[in-house]
Backbone as numpy.savetxt, mean C-alpha at the origin, in Angstrom:
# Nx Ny Nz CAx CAy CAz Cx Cy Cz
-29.42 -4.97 15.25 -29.39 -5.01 13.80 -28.92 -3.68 13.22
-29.41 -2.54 13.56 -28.74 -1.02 13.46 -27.76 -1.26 13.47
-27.03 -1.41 14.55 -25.50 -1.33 15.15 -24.86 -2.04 14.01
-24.67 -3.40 13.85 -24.06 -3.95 12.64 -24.37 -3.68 11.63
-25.51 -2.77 10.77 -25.60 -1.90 9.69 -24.74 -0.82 10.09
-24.53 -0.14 10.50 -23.40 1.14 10.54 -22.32 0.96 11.11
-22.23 -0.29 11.29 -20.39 -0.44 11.05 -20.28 -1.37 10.16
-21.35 -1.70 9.70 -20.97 -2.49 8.06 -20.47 -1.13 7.26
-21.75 0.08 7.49 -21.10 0.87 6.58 -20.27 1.78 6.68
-19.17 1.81 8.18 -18.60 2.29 8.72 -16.89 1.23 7.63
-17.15 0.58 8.28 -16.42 -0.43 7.37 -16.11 -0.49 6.08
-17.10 -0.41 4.96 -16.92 -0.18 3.35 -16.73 1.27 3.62
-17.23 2.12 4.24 -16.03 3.44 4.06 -14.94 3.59 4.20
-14.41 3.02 5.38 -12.69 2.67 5.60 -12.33 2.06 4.34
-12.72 0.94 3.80 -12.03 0.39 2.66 -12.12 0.91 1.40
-13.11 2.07 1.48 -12.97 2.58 0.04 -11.76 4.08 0.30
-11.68 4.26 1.27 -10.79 5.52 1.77 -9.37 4.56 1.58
-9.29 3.50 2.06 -8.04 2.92 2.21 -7.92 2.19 0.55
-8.91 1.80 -0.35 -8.42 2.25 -1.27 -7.84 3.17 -2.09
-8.49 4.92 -1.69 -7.96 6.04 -2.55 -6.29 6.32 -2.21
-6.01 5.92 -1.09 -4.63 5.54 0.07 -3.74 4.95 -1.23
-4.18 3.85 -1.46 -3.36 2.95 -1.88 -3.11 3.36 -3.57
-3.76 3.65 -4.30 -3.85 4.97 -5.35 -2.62 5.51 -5.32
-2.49 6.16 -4.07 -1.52 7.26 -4.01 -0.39 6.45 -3.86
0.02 6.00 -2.85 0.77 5.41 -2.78 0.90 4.46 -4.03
0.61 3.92 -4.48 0.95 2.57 -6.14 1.62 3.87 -6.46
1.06 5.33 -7.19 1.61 6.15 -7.74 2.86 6.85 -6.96
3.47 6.72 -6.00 4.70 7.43 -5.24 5.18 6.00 -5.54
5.14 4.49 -5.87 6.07 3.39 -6.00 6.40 4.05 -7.10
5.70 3.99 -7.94 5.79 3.72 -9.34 6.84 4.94 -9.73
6.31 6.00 -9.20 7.57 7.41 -9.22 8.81 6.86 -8.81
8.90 6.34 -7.70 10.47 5.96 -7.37 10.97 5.03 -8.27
10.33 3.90 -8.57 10.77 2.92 -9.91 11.38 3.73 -11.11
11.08 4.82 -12.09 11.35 5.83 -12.15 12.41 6.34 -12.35
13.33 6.42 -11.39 14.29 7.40 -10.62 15.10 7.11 -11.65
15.60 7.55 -12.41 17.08 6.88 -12.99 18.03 6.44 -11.77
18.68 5.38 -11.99 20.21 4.58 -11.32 19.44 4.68 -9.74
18.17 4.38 -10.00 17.75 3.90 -8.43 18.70 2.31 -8.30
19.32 2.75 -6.89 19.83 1.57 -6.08 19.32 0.29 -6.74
19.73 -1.04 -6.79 19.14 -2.28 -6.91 18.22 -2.99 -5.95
19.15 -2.45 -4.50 18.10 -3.26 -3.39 16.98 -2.41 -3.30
17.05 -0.99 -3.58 15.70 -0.17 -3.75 14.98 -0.41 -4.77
15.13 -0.98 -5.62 14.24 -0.85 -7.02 13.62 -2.00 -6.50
14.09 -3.54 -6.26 13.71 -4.47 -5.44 12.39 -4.49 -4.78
13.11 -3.92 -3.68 12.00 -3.30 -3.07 10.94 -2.36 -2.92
11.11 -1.80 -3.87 9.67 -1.38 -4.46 9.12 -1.71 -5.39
9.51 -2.82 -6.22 8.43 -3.77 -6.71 7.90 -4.61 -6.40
8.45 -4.92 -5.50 7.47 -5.90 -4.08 6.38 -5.05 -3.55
6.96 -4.31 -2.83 6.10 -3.35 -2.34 4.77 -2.55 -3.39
5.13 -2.46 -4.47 4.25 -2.23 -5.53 3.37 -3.53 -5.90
3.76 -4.55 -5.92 3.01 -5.95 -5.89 1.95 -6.27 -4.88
2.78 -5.69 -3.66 1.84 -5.91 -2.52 0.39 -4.96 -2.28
0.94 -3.76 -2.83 0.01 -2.39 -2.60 -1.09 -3.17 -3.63
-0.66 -3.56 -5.16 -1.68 -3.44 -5.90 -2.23 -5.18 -5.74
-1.64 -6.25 -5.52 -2.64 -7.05 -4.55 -3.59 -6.46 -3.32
-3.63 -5.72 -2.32 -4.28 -5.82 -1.55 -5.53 -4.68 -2.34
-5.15 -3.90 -3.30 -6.46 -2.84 -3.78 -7.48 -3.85 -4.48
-6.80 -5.10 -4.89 -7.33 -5.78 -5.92 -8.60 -6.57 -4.65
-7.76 -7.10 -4.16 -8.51 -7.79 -2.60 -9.41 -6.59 -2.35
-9.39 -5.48 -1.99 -9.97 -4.77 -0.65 -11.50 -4.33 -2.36
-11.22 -4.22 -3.21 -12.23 -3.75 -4.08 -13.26 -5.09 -4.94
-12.74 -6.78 -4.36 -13.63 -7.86 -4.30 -14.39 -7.60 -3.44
-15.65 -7.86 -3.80 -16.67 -7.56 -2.57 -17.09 -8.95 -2.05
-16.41 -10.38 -3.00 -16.81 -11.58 -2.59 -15.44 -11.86 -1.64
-14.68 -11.00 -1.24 -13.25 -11.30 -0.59 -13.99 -11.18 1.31
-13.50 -11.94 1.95 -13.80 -12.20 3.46 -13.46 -10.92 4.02
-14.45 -10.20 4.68 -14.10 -9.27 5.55 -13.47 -9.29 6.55
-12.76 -10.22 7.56 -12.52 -10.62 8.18 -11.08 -10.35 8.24
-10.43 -11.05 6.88 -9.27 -10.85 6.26 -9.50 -9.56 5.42
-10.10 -8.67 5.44 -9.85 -7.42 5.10 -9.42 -6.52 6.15
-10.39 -6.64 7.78 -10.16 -5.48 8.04 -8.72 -5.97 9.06
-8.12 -7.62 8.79 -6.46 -8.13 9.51 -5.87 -6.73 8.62
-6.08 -6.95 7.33 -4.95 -6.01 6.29 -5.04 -4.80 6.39
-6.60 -4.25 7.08 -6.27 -3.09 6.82 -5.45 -2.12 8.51
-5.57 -2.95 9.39 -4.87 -3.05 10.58 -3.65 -2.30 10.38
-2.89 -3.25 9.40 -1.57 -4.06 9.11 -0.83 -2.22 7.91
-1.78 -2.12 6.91 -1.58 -1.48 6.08 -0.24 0.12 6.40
-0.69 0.39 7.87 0.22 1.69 8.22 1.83 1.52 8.23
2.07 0.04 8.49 3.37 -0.39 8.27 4.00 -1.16 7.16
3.27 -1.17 5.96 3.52 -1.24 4.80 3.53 0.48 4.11
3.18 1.21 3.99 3.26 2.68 4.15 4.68 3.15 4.51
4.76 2.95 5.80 5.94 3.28 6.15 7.31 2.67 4.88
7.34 1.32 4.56 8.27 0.32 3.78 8.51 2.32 2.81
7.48 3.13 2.24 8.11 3.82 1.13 8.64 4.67 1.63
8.66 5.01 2.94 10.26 6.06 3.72 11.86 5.07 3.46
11.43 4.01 4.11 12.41 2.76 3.88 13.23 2.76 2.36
11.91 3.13 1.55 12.61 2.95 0.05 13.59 4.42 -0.10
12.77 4.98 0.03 13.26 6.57 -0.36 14.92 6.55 0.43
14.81 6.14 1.45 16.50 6.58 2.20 17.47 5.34 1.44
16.88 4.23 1.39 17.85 3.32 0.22 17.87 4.26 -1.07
17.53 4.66 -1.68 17.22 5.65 -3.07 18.37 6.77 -2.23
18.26 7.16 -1.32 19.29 8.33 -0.68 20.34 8.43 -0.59
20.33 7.03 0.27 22.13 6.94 0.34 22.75 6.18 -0.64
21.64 5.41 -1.66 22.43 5.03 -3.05 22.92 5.97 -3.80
22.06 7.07 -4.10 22.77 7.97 -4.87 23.63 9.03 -4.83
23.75 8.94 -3.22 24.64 9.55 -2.83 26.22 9.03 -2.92
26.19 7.62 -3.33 27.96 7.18 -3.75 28.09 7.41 -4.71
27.05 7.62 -5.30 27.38 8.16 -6.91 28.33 8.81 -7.17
């Protein structure tokens, strides 16, 4: 009974950390959205990616949402992260034909 109390609360710590995560990140989308004459397929894609970030904060901060399917997403989350290097070099070499 211990044991599954401290990784219950091992657990709502990860998700409140991987909320302050996602904070940051919504705010580095939202900067690139931003950009003047950001690319099209970049702007695109970071409003998806901004959709997705601020669905899953919305999910991970329900406390009636299945843990189960929280901690699949929060697995998952390091390669959605990555998607805003992805954005930034579309943003790169778009404005570089400029």
């Amino acid at each position: 009974m211990v044991m599954a109390c401290k990784n219950n609360i091992v657990f709502i710590h990860a998700i409140n950390d991987e909320i302050k995560t996602l904070n940051t990140n919504i705010k580095i989308v939202k900067n690139l959205l931003s950009i003047k004459n950001i690319p099209y397929l970049a702007a695109k894609n970071a409003e998806k990616l901004l959709d997705v970030f601020t669905n899953i904060k919305k999910m991970f901060e329900d406390e009636s949402e299945n843990d189960l399917k929280k901690n699949a997403i929060l697995e998952k989350l390091p390669l959605l992260y990555l998607q805003i290097s992805c954005i930034k070099k579309q943003i790169n070499i778009g404005t570089s034909h400029d």
